[in-house]
N, C-alpha and C positions, 0 to 999 in steps of 0.2 A: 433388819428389814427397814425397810425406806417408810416414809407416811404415805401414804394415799395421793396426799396434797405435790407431792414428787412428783409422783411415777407419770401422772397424767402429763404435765409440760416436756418431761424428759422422752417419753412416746411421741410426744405429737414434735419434737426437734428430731431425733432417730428419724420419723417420718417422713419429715420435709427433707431432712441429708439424703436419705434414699430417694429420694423422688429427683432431687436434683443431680444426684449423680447418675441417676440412672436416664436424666434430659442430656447430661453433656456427655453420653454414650452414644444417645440413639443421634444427637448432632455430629458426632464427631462421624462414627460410620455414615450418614446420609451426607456431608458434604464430600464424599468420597465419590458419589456419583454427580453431583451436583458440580462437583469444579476436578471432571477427570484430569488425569497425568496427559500431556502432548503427545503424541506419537509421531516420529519419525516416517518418512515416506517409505523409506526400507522397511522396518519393523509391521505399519500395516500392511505393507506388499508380503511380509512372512505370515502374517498372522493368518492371511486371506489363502492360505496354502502356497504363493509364488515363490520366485526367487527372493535373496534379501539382498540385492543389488542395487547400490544408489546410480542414481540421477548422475551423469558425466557432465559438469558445465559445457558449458562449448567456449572455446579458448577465443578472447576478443584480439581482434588485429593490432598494429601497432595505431592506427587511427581511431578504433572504437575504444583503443582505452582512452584517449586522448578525449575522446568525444564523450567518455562516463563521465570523468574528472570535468570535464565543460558543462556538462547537462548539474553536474551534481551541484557544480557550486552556482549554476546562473536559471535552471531550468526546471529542477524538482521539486521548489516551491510550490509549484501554478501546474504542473502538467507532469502525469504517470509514461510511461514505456509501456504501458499496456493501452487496451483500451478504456481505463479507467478514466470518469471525470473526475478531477480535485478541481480548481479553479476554472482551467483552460481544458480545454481536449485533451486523451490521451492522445499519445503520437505513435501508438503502433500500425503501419499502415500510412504514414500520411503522405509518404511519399506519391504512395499512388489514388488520394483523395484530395490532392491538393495540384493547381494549375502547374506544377513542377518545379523544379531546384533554384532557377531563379527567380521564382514567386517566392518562395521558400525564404530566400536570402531575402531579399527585400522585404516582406513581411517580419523575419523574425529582426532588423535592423530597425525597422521603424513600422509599426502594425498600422500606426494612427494616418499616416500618410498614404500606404495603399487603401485603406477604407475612406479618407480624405479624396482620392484619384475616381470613385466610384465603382472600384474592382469589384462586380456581382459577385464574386466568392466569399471577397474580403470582407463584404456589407453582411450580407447574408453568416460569418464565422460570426462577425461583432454582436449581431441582436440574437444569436442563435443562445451566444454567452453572455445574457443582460447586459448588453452592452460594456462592459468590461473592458476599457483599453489593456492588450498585452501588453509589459512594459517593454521599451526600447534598446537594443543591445548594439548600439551605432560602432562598439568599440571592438565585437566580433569580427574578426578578417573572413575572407570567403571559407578559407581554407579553416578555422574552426567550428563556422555553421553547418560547412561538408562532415566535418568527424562527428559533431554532434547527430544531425540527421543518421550517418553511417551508425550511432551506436543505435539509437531510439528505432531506426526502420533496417535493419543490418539484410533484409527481402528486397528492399528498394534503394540499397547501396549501389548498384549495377547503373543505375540511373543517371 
């Protein structure tokens, strides 16, 4: 049999293990609600009784791919395809919130020149966005400003 002088520190160490292990139980199940698994769009459309039928992209023309791969390396920086703000406007829609295609062109070539010219749109984009100059893309031909517009407004490609 143990002394007295034992039992006591060996009880109150038992103690503390169970108490800790039974914290990184009640942590481990509770972070399971705290930071759930993703669910796919299919899987909640099953869960929710429906079909479990994904989403079909919609296939981009030989121009709006041209116009992704444009946007992506000179446009996604500064400005979403939705109507999200990052830096600059989204551009879903702008085709038909904007004076049209060749405002369009000349803006996205040089922003600081049509707000330079006194263009009320163009003034009014610039302090709407803390004054912010867009940077200048002088080295876009018409014909890559067209695909890019075509991917980001693919509603006001007809235009």
């Amino acid at each position: 049999m143990l002394p007295t002088s034992y039992i006591r520190p060996l009880t109150m160490a038992l103690a503390s293990l169970i108490g800790l292990v039974t914290l990184c139980i009640i942590l481990l199940l509770s972070s399971a609600f705290l930071y759930p698994a993703e669910s796919s769009p299919a899987a909640v459309t099953q869960q929710a009784g429906g079909p479990a039928s994904a989403v079909k992209p919609v296939a981009l023309t030989e121009q709006q791919t041209k116009g992704k791969e444009l946007f992506t390396n000179n446009c996604a920086q500064c400005h979403a395809v939705t109507e999200e703000v990052v830096v600059g406007p989204g551009l879903k829609g702008v085709k038909a919130r904007t004076p049209g295609e060749a405002w369009l062109i000349n803006w996205i070539r040089n922003s600081q020149a049509v707000v330079a010219s006194g263009d009320p749109y163009a003034v009014q984009v610039y302090n709407k966005y803390n004054k912010i100059p867009m940077s200048n893309f002088p080295n876009l031909t018409d014909e890559n400003i067209k695909a890019i517009l075509a991917y980001v407004d693919p509603a006001g490609a007809a235009n």
